[in-house]
C-alpha positions, -999 to +999 in steps of 0.1 A: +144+125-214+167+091-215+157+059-221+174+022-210+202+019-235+207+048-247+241+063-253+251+093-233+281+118-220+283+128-180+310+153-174+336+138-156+328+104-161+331+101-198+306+076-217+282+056-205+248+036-209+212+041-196+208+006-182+175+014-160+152+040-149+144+039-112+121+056-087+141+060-056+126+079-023+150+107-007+143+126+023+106+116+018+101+129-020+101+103-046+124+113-080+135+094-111+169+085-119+187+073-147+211+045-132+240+046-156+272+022-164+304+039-175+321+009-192+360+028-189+354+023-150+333-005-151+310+016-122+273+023-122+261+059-112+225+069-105+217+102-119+185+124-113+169+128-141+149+162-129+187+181-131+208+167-160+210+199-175+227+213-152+248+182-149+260+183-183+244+150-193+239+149-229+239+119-259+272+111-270+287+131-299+282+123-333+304+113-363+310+149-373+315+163-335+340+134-330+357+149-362+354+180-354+369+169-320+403+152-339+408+178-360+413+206-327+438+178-318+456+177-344+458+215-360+448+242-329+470+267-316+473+260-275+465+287-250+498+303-240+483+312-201+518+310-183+499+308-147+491+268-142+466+282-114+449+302-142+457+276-168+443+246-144+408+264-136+403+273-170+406+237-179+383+223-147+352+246-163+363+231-201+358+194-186+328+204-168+313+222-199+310+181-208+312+195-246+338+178-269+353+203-287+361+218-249+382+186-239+399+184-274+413+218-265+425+209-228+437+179-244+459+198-268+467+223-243+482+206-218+502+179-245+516+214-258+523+226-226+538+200-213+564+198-241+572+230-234+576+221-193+564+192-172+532+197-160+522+195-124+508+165-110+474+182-106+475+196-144+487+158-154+453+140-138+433+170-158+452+158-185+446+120-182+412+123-171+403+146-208+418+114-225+400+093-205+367+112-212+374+113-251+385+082-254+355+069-235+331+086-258+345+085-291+350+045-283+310+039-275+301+064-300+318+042-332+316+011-320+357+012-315+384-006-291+395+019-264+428+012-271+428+020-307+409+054-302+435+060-274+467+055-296+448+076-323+444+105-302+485+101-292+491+100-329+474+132-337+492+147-307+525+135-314+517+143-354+515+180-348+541+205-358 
């Protein structure tokens, strides 16, 4: 169970912040959600609280997940799946799996891949949207400006052999 202000992950939304519990009334049955801002997109999502489990909603990473997270950036190997239909599913369930480690690794996939051709505009939005999600997290986490844990994350990328 949440409570108002704490810190927490939702898959495909990146970071966010419990700002109220509610009681709302659907199709006649009464059930609690967490209303949550995601400060990346500036939007506020209610979340049932009886299913976040199975949503993926978790607290955000801690100091040694975010390393943890930098260093798969910065040193894995990349999958070498040739198929981008293969490639981009595999990638979806990583993002969904709302665990860090899992969008370090689509992260450093699809840089990788994408030196070695362009990526597809579907495969480039997966892309964008794993920065966007890491960025978003690691930013809340520490306290840090999005744009400095954005041009970190470049960095690492751009450092690699």
């Amino acid at each position: 169970m949440f409570n108002v202000k704490d810190k927490i992950f939702y898959p495909h939304h990146g970071a966010g912040e419990v700002e109220k519990i509610e009681e709302i009334e659907v199709l006649g049955e009464k059930r609690l959600y967490y209303v949550v801002k995601f400060p990346l997109t500036e939007t506020l999502i209610k979340i049932p609280a009886d299913n976040i489990d199975e949503l993926g909603m978790r607290y955000l990473a801690d100091a040694k997940e975010i390393k943890r997270c930098f260093e798969i950036i910065a040193k894995g190997t990349s999958d070498a799946d040739e198929d981008w239909k293969v490639r981009y599913k595999k990638h979806q369930e990583m993002l969904k799996s709302g665990f860090l480690s899992d969008i370090a690794e689509v992260i450093r996939n699809l840089y990788d891949r994408n030196q070695v051709k362009e990526l597809s505009s579907t495969e480039k939005k997966l892309y964008h949207s794993a920065i966007d999600m890491v960025v978003s997290e690691v930013s809340l986490s520490l306290n840090k400006d999005k744009d400095e844990v954005k041009a970190e994350v470049m960095r690492l990328l751009e450092g690699r052999p």
